[in-house]
C-alpha positions as semicolon CSV with decimal commas, in nm:
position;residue;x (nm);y (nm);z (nm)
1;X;6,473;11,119;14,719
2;X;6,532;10,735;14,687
3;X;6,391;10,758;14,325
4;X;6,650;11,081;14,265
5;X;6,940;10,825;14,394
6;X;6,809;10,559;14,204
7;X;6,872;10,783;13,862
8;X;7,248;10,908;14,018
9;X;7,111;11,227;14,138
10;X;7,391;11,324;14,368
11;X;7,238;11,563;14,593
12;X;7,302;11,750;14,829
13;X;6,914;11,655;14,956
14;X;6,727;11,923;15,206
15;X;6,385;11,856;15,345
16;X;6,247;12,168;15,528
17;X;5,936;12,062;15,759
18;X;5,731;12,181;16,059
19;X;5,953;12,075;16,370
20;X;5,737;11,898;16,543
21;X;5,744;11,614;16,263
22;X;6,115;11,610;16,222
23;X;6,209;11,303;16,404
24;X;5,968;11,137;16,197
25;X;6,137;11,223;15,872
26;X;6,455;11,103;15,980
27;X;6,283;10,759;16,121
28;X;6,157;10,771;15,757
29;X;6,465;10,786;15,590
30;X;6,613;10,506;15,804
31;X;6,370;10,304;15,727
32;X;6,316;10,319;15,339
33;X;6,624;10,498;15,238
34;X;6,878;10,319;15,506
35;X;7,188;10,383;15,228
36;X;7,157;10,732;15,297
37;X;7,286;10,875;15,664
38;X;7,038;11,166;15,781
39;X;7,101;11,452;15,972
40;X;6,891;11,620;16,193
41;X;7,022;11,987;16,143
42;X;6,830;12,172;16,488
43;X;6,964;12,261;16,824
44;X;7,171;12,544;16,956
45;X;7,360;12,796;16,735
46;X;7,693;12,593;16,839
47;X;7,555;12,255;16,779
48;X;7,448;12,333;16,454
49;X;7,791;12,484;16,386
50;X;7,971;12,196;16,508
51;X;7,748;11,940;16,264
52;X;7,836;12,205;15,984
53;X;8,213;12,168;16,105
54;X;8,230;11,795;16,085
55;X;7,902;11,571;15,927
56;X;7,736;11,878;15,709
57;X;8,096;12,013;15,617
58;X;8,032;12,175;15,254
59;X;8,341;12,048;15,141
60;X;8,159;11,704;15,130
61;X;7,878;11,797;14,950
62;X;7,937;11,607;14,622
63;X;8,082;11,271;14,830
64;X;7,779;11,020;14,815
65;X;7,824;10,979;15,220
66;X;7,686;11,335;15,211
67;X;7,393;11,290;15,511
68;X;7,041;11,421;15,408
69;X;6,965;11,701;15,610
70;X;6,662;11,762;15,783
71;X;6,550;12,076;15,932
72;X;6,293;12,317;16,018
73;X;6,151;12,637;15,848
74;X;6,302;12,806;16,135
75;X;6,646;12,722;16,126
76;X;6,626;12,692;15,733
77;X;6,567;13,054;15,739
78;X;6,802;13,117;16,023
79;X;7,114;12,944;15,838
80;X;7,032;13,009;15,478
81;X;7,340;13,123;15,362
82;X;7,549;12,864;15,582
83;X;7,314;12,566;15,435
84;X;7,353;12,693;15,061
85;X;7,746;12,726;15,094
Protein backbone atom coordinates (compact mmCIF):
# COMPACT_ATOMS: atom_id res chain seq x y z
CA UNK A 1 0.00 0.00 0.00
CA UNK A 2 2.89 2.49 0.81
CA UNK A 3 4.40 1.66 -2.67
CA UNK A 4 0.58 2.30 -4.27
CA UNK A 5 0.79 5.90 -2.36
CA UNK A 6 4.13 6.39 -3.36
CA UNK A 7 2.90 6.25 -7.30
CA UNK A 8 -0.50 8.60 -6.29
CA UNK A 9 -2.68 5.66 -6.04
CA UNK A 10 -5.54 7.24 -4.21
CA UNK A 11 -7.27 4.42 -2.72
CA UNK A 12 -9.74 3.70 -1.04
CA UNK A 13 -7.28 0.71 0.56
CA UNK A 14 -9.13 -2.57 2.21
CA UNK A 15 -7.16 -5.33 3.82
CA UNK A 16 -9.45 -8.33 4.68
CA UNK A 17 -7.57 -10.74 7.29
CA UNK A 18 -8.26 -13.49 9.85
CA UNK A 19 -9.38 -11.48 13.09
CA UNK A 20 -7.29 -12.65 15.31
CA UNK A 21 -4.28 -10.77 13.48
CA UNK A 22 -6.08 -7.54 12.99
CA UNK A 23 -4.58 -5.42 15.61
CA UNK A 24 -1.42 -6.36 14.20
CA UNK A 25 -2.14 -4.92 10.79
CA UNK A 26 -3.12 -1.75 12.09
CA UNK A 27 0.19 -1.66 14.50
CA UNK A 28 1.71 -2.30 11.02
CA UNK A 29 0.42 0.47 9.30
CA UNK A 30 1.35 2.86 12.13
CA UNK A 31 4.46 1.92 12.06
CA UNK A 32 5.65 1.91 8.32
CA UNK A 33 2.85 3.75 6.75
CA UNK A 34 2.26 6.46 9.77
CA UNK A 35 0.85 9.14 6.84
CA UNK A 36 -1.99 7.02 6.47
CA UNK A 37 -4.80 6.90 9.52
CA UNK A 38 -6.16 3.15 9.85
CA UNK A 39 -9.31 1.99 10.81
CA UNK A 40 -10.16 -0.95 12.47
CA UNK A 41 -13.68 -1.63 10.89
CA UNK A 42 -15.08 -4.67 13.68
CA UNK A 43 -17.40 -4.42 16.60
CA UNK A 44 -21.13 -4.28 16.96
CA UNK A 45 -23.57 -3.66 14.06
CA UNK A 46 -23.95 0.07 15.55
CA UNK A 47 -20.33 0.69 16.02
CA UNK A 48 -19.54 -0.18 12.72
CA UNK A 49 -22.38 2.06 11.52
CA UNK A 50 -21.32 4.90 13.49
CA UNK A 51 -17.43 4.62 11.98
CA UNK A 52 -19.29 4.40 8.50
CA UNK A 53 -21.29 7.63 9.66
CA UNK A 54 -18.31 9.70 10.56
CA UNK A 55 -14.36 8.26 9.81
CA UNK A 56 -15.39 5.57 6.86
CA UNK A 57 -18.13 8.08 5.49
CA UNK A 58 -18.14 7.19 1.56
CA UNK A 59 -18.43 10.61 0.77
CA UNK A 60 -14.67 10.82 1.73
CA UNK A 61 -13.47 8.20 -0.18
CA UNK A 62 -11.37 10.11 -2.77
CA UNK A 63 -9.96 12.77 0.17
CA UNK A 64 -6.30 11.49 0.86
CA UNK A 65 -7.28 11.54 4.82
CA UNK A 66 -9.42 8.57 3.73
CA UNK A 67 -8.31 5.91 6.81
CA UNK A 68 -7.25 2.38 5.53
CA UNK A 69 -9.65 0.04 6.65
CA UNK A 70 -9.02 -3.07 8.20
CA UNK A 71 -11.37 -5.82 8.74
CA UNK A 72 -12.20 -9.35 8.91
CA UNK A 73 -13.59 -11.96 6.38
CA UNK A 74 -16.51 -11.91 8.58
CA UNK A 75 -17.61 -8.54 8.65
CA UNK A 76 -16.22 -8.04 4.99
CA UNK A 77 -18.85 -10.39 3.99
CA UNK A 78 -21.35 -9.09 6.46
CA UNK A 79 -21.10 -5.31 5.12
CA UNK A 80 -20.23 -5.86 1.51
CA UNK A 81 -22.47 -3.67 -0.02
CA UNK A 82 -22.05 -0.85 2.79
CA UNK A 83 -18.02 -1.15 2.33
CA UNK A 84 -18.26 -0.97 -1.63
CA UNK A 85 -20.67 2.17 -1.52
Amino acid sequence: IAHLRSMNVPGPFIVVAPLATLPNWVREFQKWLPSLPVVRYHGTGPDRERMLRSTLNPKNKKQPSYPAIVTSYEVAIKDEKKLNK
